[in-house]
C-alpha positions in Angstrom: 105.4 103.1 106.5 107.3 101.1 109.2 111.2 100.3 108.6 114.0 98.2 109.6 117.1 100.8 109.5 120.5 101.6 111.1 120.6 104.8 113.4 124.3 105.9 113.8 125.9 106.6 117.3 129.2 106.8 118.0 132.3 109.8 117.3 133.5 111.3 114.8 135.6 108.5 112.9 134.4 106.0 115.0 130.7 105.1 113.9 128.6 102.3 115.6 125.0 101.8 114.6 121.9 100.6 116.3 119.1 98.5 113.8 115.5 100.1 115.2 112.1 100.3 113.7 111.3 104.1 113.2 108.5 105.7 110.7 110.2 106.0 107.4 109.5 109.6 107.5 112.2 110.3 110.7 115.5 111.6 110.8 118.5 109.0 110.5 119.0 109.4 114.6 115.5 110.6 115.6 113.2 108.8 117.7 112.4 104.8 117.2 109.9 102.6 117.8 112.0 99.6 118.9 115.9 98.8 119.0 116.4 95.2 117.8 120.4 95.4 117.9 123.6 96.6 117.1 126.4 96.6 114.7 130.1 97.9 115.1 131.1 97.9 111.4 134.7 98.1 112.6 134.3 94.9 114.6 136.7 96.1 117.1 134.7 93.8 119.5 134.1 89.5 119.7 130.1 90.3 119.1 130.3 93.3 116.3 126.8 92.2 115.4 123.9 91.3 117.5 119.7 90.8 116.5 116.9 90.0 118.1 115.6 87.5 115.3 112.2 86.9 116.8 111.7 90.6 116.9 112.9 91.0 113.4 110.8 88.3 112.3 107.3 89.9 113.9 108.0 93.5 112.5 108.6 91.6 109.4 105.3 89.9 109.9 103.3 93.3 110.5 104.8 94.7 107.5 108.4 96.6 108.1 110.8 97.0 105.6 114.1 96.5 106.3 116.7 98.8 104.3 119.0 96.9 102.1 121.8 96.8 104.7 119.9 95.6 107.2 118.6 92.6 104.8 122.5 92.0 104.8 123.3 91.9 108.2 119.9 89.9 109.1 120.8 87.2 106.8 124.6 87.2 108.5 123.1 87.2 111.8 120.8 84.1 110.9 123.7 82.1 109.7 125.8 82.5 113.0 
C-alpha cells in the first residue's frame, strides 16, 4: 500500500519534515517514491508549509493514503 507521510530531517531539537509517497512498509526516513513538500513545524520561516496540490491530488486519485497529519496539513495548505 502507497502512503502520504512525513519523513523527518533536520538536528537534534530542530526537526523539519518532508511529506513523500513511500510503500507503507519503509522506514520513517528510508527511501520515497515522490517528495510533494515540506513542513517546518517550528515555522521559523515566512513559507513553513509548502504542497504540491496537484500531485497530492493524483496520488490521491491512484489510491495513497495520507497519514492523519498529513490530512491536516493538506487541508491547511488548500485554504492558503
Amino acid at each position: 500500500m502507497t502512503k502520504i507521510r512525513l519523513a523527518r530531517f533536520g538536528s537534534k531539537g530542530n526537526p523539519h519534515y518532508r511529506i513523500v509517497v513511500m510503500d507503507s512498509r519503509t522506514k520513517r526516513d528510508g527511501g520515497y517514491i515522490e517528495r510533494l513538500g515540506y513542513y517546518d513545524p517550528r515555522k521559523t520561516t515566512k513559507d513553513w508549509l509548502k504542497i504540491d496540490l496537484e500531485r497530492v491530488n493524483y496520488w490521491l486519485s491512484v489510491g495513497a493514503q495520507p497519514t492523519d497529519t498529513v490530512k491536516r496539513l493538506i487541508k491547511l495548505a488548500s485554504n492558503q
